[in-house]
C-alpha positions in Angstrom: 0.0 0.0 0.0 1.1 3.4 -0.5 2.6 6.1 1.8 1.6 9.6 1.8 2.2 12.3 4.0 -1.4 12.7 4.3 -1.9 8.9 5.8 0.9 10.1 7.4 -0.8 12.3 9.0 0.2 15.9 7.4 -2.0 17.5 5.6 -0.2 20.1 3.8 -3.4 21.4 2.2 -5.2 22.0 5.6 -2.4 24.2 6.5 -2.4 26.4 3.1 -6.0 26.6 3.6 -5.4 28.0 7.3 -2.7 30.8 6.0 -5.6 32.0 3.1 -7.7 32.6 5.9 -5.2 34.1 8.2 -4.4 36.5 4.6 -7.9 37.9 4.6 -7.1 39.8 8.0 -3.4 40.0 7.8 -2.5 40.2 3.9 1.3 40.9 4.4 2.1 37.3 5.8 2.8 34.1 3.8 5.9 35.1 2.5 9.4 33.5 4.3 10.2 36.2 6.3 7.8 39.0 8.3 9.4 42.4 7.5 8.8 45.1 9.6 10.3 48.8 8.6 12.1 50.4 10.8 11.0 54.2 10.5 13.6 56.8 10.1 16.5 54.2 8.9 16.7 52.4 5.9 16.2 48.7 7.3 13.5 46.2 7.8 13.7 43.8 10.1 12.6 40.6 8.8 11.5 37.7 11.6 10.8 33.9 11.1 10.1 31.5 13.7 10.0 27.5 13.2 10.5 24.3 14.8 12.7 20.8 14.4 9.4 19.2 14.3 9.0 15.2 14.9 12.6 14.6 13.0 13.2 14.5 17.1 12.2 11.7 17.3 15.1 9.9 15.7 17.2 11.7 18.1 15.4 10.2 20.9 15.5 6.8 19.7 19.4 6.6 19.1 19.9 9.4 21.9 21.8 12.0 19.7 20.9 15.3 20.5 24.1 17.6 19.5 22.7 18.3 15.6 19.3 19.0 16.5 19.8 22.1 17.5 21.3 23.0 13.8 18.4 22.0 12.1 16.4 24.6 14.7 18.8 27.4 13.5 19.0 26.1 10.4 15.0 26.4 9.4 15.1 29.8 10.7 17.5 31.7 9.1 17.7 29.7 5.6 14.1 31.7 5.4 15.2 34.9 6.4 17.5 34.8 3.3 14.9 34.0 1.0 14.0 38.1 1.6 17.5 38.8 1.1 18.3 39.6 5.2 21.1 39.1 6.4 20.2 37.1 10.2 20.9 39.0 13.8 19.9 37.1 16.7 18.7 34.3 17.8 16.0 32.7 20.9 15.2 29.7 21.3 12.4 27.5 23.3 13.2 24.4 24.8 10.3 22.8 26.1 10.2 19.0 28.1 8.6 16.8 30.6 11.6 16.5 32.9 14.7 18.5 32.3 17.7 16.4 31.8 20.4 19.1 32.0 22.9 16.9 30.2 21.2 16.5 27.6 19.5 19.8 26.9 23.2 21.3 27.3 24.1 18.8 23.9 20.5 20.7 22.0 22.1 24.2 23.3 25.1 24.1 22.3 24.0 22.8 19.0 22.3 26.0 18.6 25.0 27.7 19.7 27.0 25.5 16.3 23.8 26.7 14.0 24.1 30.7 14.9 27.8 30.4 14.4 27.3 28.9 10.7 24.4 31.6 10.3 27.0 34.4 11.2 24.0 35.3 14.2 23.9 35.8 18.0 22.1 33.2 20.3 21.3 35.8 22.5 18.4 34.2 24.8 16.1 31.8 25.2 13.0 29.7 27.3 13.1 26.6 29.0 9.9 25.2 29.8 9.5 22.1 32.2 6.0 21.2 32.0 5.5 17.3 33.8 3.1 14.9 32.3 3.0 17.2 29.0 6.3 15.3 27.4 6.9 11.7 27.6 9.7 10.6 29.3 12.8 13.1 29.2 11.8 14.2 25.2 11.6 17.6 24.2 10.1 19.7 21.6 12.0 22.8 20.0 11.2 25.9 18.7 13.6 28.8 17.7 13.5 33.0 16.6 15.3 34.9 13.9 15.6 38.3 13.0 17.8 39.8 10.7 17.8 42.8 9.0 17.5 44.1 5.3 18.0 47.0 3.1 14.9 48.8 2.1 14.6 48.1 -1.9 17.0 45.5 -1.4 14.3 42.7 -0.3 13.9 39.9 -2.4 10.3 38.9 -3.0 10.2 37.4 -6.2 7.6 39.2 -7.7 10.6 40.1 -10.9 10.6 36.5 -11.8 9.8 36.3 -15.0 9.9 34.4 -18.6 13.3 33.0 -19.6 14.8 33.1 -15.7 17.0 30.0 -14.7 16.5 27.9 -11.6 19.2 26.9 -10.0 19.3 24.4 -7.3 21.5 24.0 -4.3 22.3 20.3 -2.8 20.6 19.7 0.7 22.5 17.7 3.3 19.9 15.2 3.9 16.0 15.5 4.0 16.5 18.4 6.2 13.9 18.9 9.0 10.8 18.1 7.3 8.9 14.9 6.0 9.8 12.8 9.0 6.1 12.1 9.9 6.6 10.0 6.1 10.0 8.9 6.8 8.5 7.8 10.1 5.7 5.6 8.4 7.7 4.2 6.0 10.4 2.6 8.1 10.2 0.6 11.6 12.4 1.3 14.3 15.3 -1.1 13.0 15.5 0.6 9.6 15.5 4.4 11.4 18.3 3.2 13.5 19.9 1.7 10.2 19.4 5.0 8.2 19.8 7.4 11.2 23.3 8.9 10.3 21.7 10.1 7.2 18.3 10.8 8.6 19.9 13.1 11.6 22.3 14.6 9.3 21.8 18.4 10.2 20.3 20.4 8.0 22.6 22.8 5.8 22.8 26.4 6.4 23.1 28.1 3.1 23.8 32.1 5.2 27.2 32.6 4.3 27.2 31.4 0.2 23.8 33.2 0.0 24.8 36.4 1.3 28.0 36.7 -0.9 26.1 35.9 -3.8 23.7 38.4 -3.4 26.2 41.1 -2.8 28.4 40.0 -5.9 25.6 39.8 -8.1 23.3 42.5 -7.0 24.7 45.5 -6.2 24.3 47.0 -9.3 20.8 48.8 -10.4 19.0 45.4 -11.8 19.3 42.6 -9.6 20.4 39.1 -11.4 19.4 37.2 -8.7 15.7 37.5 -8.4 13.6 34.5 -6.5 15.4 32.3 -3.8 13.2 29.6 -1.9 14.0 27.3 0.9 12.4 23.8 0.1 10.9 22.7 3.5 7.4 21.7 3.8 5.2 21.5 0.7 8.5 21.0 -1.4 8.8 22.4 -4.9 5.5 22.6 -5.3 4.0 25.3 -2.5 7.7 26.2 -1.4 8.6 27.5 -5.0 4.8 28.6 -6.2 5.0 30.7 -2.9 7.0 33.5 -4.6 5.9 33.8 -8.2 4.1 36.4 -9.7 0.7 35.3 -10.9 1.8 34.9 -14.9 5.4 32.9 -13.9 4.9 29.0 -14.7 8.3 26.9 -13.2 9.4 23.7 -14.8 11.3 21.6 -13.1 13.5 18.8 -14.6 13.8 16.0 -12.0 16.5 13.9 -14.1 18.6 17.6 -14.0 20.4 16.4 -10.4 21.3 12.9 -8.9 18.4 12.0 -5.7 20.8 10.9 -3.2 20.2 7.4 -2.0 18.3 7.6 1.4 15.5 9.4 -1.0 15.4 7.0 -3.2 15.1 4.1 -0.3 12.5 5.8 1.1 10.4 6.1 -1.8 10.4 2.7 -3.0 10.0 1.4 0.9 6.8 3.7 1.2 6.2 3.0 -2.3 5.4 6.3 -2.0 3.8 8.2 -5.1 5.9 10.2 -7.5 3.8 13.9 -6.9 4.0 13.4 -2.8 7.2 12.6 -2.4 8.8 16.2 -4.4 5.7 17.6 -2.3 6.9 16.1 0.8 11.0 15.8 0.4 13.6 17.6 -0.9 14.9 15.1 -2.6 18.2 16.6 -2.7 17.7 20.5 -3.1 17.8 22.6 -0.3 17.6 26.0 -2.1 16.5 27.3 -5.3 17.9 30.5 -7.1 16.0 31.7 -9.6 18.2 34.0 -11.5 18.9 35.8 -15.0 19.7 33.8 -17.8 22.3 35.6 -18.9 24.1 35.6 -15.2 22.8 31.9 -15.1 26.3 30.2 -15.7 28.5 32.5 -13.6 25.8 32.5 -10.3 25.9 28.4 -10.7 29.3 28.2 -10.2 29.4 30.4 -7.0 27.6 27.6 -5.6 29.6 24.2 -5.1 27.8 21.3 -6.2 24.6 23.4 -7.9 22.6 22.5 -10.6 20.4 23.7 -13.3 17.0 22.5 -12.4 14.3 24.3 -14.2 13.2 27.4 -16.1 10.7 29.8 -15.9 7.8 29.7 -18.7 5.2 32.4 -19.2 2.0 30.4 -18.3 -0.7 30.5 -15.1 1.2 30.3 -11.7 2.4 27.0 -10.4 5.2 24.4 -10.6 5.5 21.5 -13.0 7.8 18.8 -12.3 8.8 16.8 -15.7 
């Protein structure tokens, strides 16, 4: 029988249903980043906030909980350079049943690992020992970013247009989301089996991002105009989330090599084809959508990128071929 994240028990369309209604009363959110201008300078701040989510659980079941706290980091501030910011600070909530000091001083200073990567502060936090909420000595883990960008110098992708390149970045692993799948499709032997690559920390793309956008768009006309960090929903919502209503995206799946793990998971699961690039990164972490002509030269800024699509003039959504 097939797996889906659905049966899974994520229903990704339940949660884009809930942000069009949140829209109607607060039409500025939805993007990757909140931005907030800061009156009298020339800066917004631009916030994000997310979680590890149940990718925990792995950690609990093989007792590694030094990388965990990159991933939290990680999902942060990978968004807040999809507007172009450059990341701050950083808070994060740690919340459990029983505090194991031990262990929660392994999560901590894996944080403390992410923000350096990110170039950003760790400059507070929560701990929250709540008995009977959490089972056992787990934990659940939020974090906070801000970061700050240059009015005019945000990147929304509303410029995407006809003829603009997609590049694709390599992810380290699937990241910090699908494990509610990954979770379904294998038993507790096979997680143990897979867990160095399932627990692999998720990469933090700050530093390359950053550079790239001040190399190759500090001139009038930016070359770099759509970045997107595939999380949850994949190429299909994480991508369609920044194009302009008359931008169509095609996506070549035979443009990259899937890494294994992807792969194993699918045809464990036998999971369906459209769910699994809705659910996985299968091997992108970030996409650039950039200027043809500056295509070539932005691609090989990034070690180990790819050319993975194009943009097409056509109603707005993604189309994997």
């Amino acid at each position: 029988m097939a797996v889906t994240y659905k049966k899974s028990g994520v229903n990704i369309d339940a949660g884009n249903e809930l942000v069009k209604k949140i829209k109607k009363n607060l039409p500025k959110i939805g993007g990757f980043g909140g931005l907030f201008p800061l009156n009298g300078t020339k800066y917004n701040l631009v916030s994000s906030t997310d979680g590890v989510g149940t990718k925990l659980k792995i950690a609990f079941l093989v007792d590694k909980h030094d990388t965990v706290g990159i991933d939290l980091v990680a999902m942060n501030v990978n968004d807040l350079i999809c507007c172009g910011a450059k990341p701050l600070f950083f808070l994060d909530y740690f919340a459990c049943g029983k505090l194991n000091v031990a262990l929660a001083e392994q999560v901590i200073k894996g944080i403390a690992e992410g923000c350096k990567q990110a170039d950003s502060q760790l400059i507070g936090g929560e701990t929250a020992e709540m008995p009977g909420f959490y089972k056992g000595e787990e934990y659940d883990l939020a974090g906070f970013s801000v970061g700050v960008v240059e009015k005019g110098k945000e990147i929304t992708g509303k410029d995407i247009k006809d003829g603009d390149i997609v590049i694709g970045l390599p992810s380290s692993g699937p990241h910090s989301n699908g494990y509610s799948l990954i979770r379904k499709v294998f038993n507790e032997k096979e997680l143990k089996k897979y867990s160095k690559q399932l627990l692999a920390p998720t990469k933090i793309y700050v530093r390359e991002v950053l550079a790239a956008l001040k190399k190759f768009n500090s001139g009038k006309k930016n070359k770099i105009v759509g970045l997107s960090h595939i999380t949850g929903g994949s190429f299909y919502d994480k991508m369609g989330r920044i194009l302009p209503q008359d931008a169509h995206v095609v996506i070549e799946k035979k443009s990259w090599k899937v890494p294994e793990i992807f792969e194993i998971i699918k045809k464990k699961g036998n999971v369906p084809e459209e769910d699994i690039y809705r659910t996985l990164n299968m091997g992108i972490g970030m996409a650039i959508f950039a200027r043809a002509d500056y295509a070539g030269d932005i691609k090989k800024y990034f070690k180990g990128s790819k050319i993975i699509g194009r943009v097409e003039k056509g109603a707005k959504g993604v189309e994997l071929v």
